[in-house]
N, C-alpha and C positions, 0 to 999 in steps of 0.2 A: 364240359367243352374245353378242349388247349387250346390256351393262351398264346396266341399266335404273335401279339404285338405285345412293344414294352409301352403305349399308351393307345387310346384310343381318342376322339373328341370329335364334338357334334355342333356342328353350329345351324339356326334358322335363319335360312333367308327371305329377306321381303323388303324389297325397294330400297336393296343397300349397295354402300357404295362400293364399287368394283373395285377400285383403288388400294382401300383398304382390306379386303381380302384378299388379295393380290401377293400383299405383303405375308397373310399370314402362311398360306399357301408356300412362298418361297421359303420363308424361315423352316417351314415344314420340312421340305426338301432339301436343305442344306446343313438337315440337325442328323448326327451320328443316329439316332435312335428307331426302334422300327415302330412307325405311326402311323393309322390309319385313319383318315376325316373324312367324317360323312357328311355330308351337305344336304341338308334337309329345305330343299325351296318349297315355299308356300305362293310363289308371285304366281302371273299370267303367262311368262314366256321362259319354254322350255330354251335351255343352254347347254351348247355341244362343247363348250369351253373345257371340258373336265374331261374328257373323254378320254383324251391322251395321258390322264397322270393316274400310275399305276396304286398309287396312296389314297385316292378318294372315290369314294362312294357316292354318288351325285342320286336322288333321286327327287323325283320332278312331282307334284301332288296335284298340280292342274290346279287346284285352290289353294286357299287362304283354312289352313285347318283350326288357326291359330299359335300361337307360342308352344303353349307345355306339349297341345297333343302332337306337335312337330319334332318340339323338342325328346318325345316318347317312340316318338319312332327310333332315333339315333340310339336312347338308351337300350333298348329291345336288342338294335342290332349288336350293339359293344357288350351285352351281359356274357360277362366271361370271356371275352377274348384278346384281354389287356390284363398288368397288373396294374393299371389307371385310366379314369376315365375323367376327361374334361370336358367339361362344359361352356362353349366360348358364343361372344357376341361379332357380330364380324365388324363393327365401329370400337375396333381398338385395336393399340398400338403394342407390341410386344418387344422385347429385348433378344438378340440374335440367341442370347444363351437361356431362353426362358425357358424351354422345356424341358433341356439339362440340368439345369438349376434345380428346376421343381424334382425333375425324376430323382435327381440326386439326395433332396433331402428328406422327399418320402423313404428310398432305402434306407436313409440313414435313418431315418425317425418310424419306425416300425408300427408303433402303435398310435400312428396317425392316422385317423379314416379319412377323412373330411376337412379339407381346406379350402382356404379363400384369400387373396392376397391383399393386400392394400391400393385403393385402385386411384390414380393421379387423375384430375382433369387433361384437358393435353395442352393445356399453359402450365404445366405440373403442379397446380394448385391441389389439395386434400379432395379426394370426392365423399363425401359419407355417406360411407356404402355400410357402414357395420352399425348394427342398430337392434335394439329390442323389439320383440313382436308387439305391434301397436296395438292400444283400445281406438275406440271409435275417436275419441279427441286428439290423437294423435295424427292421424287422417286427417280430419277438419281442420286443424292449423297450417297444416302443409299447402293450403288455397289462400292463409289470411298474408298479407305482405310482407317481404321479410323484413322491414326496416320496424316493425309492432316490434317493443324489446317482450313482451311479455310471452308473444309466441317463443322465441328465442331461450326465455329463462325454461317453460315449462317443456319444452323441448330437448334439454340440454339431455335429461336422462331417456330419450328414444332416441336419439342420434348418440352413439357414443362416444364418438370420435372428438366430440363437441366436450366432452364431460372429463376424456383419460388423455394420457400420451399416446399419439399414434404409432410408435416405435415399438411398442408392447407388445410380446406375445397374448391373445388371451384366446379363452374358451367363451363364444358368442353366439349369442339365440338366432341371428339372423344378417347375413352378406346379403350381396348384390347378387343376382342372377346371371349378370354377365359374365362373370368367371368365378364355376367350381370347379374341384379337385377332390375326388373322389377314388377310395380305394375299391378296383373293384370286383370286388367278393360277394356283392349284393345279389337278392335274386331282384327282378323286374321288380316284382310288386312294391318291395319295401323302398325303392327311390324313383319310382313311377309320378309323373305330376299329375298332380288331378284336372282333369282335361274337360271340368265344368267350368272355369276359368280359361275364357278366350283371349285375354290381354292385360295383364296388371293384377296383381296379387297373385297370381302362379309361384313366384317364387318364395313369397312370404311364407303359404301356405307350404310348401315343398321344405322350407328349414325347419319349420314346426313338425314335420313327421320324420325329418331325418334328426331331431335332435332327441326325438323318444327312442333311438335306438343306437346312438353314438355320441360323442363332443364335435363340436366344428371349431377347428385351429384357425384363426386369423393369425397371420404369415406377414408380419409389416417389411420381412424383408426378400421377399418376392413381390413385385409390382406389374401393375399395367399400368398402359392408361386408354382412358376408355370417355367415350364420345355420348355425354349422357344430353340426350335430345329434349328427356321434360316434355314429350310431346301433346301429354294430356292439359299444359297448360298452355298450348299454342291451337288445338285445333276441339272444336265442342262437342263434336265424333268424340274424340279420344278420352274429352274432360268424362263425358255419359260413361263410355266402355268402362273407364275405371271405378266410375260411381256403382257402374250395376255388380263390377266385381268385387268391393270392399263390401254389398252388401252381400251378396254371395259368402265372402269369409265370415263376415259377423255371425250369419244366419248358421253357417257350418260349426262355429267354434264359440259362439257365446259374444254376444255384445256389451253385458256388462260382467255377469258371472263368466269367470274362465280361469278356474283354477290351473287349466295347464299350463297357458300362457304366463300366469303369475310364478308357476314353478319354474318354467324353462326358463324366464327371465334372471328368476334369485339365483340359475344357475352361472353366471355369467363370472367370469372370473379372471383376472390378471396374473399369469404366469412372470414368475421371475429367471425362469432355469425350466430348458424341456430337454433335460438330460433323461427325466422319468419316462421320457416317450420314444427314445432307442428299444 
């Protein structure tokens, strides 16, 4: 298939604020580059909002499919018709030059597949977002309060951010889902989410199959910032969905044995110089 655009990107929607896709949309449209975004709604009401902008792909599901298989549609569409494909959340905030930025330093850095940027709260506080693929106790502390120092210490090596400099390049088992950066040469199947996770853990699982066939570059100096809700500890809908999805991953990947997790973890590494990745 040619590669029609110099990027592509996919965002789900579901009961998000207008406001702030609004924005992203405009940056969209005021960036030299040619970019196509497809708007993946999962809500209740279809929107004629889009219809005028000749850059996006609107399509409407009439349900709630969930995250990844929403998020699977956009991939499906963008295979091969970008040299990049992004992965975005529509509760965050971008920098007018961010997608020039980016395109700019994947050309330059060639044997970059897979990135992730450093992602801000939006009081530009650290968000940690860069993390080791969890065992089951890593999960379980994330409910105990944060002010327990003891959660905090055993912690320190699944949140990474918490452990290194944030200013580091490194090569990392697992980002945020809200914004990836992908090169893209993939077929479907190999960065497909698995679409038996309807909300939480999808992305976990998703850097565990992308890291068995490439490295993921954390990029401390391309940022967002991005609007993390924590929903599963505001609503017991949400707290259940993620409970039933963590057990889903355990059950898929090993709850205590899991030598891949333990591999892709040791792979983890601090870049001094990514001159080697021109």
């Amino acid at each position: 298939m040619m590669r029609n655009y110099d990027i592509t990107a996919s965002i789900v929607l579901y009961k998000y604020n207008q406001d702030e896709l609004d924005l992203i949309i405009d940056n969209i449209k005021m960036c030299s580059l040619n970019i196509l975004l497809i708007l993946i709604d999962n809500g209740p009401i279809k929107s004629k909002k889009y219809d005028n902008y000749n850059f996006i792909k609107y399509i409407f599901n009439n349900k709630n499919l969930g995250y990844g298989k929403g998020q699977n549609i956009g991939l499906l569409l963008s295979e091969g018709r970008s040299k990049y494909h992004f992965i975005l959340s529509s509760d965050m905030k971008i920098a007018s030059d961010f997608f020039i930025k980016t395109y700019n330093f994947l050309e330059t850095h060639q044997k970059v597949n897979v990135m992730v940027p450093k992602i801000l709260n939006y009081d530009n506080s650290i968000q940690y977002s860069i993390k080791n693929l969890p065992n089951p106790m890593n999960l379980l502390l994330r409910i105990i309060p944060k002010n327990l120092l003891f959660k905090i210490n055993i912690n320190k090596n699944y949140e990474i951010q918490r452990s290194h400099f944030v200013d580091n390049y490194m090569f990392v088992p697992y980002g945020s889902g809200a914004m990836v950066i992908y090169r893209n040469k993939y077929k479907y199947e190999q960065i497909k989410f698995d679409e038996r996770f309807f909300l939480y853990m999808e992305d976990v699982d998703w850097f565990r199959s992308i890291n068995k066939i490439t490295n993921v570059l954390y990029n401390p100096f391309i940022s967002i910032r991005h609007y993390h809700n924590a929903a599963s500890k505001k609503s017991l809908y949400l707290f259940l969905v993620h409970i039933v999805s963590a057990i889903k991953y355990f059950n898929k990947n090993g709850w205590i044995i899991d030598k891949q997790r333990i591999k892709i973890n040791s792979n983890f590494s601090i870049l001094y110089t990514i001159d080697n990745l021109k």
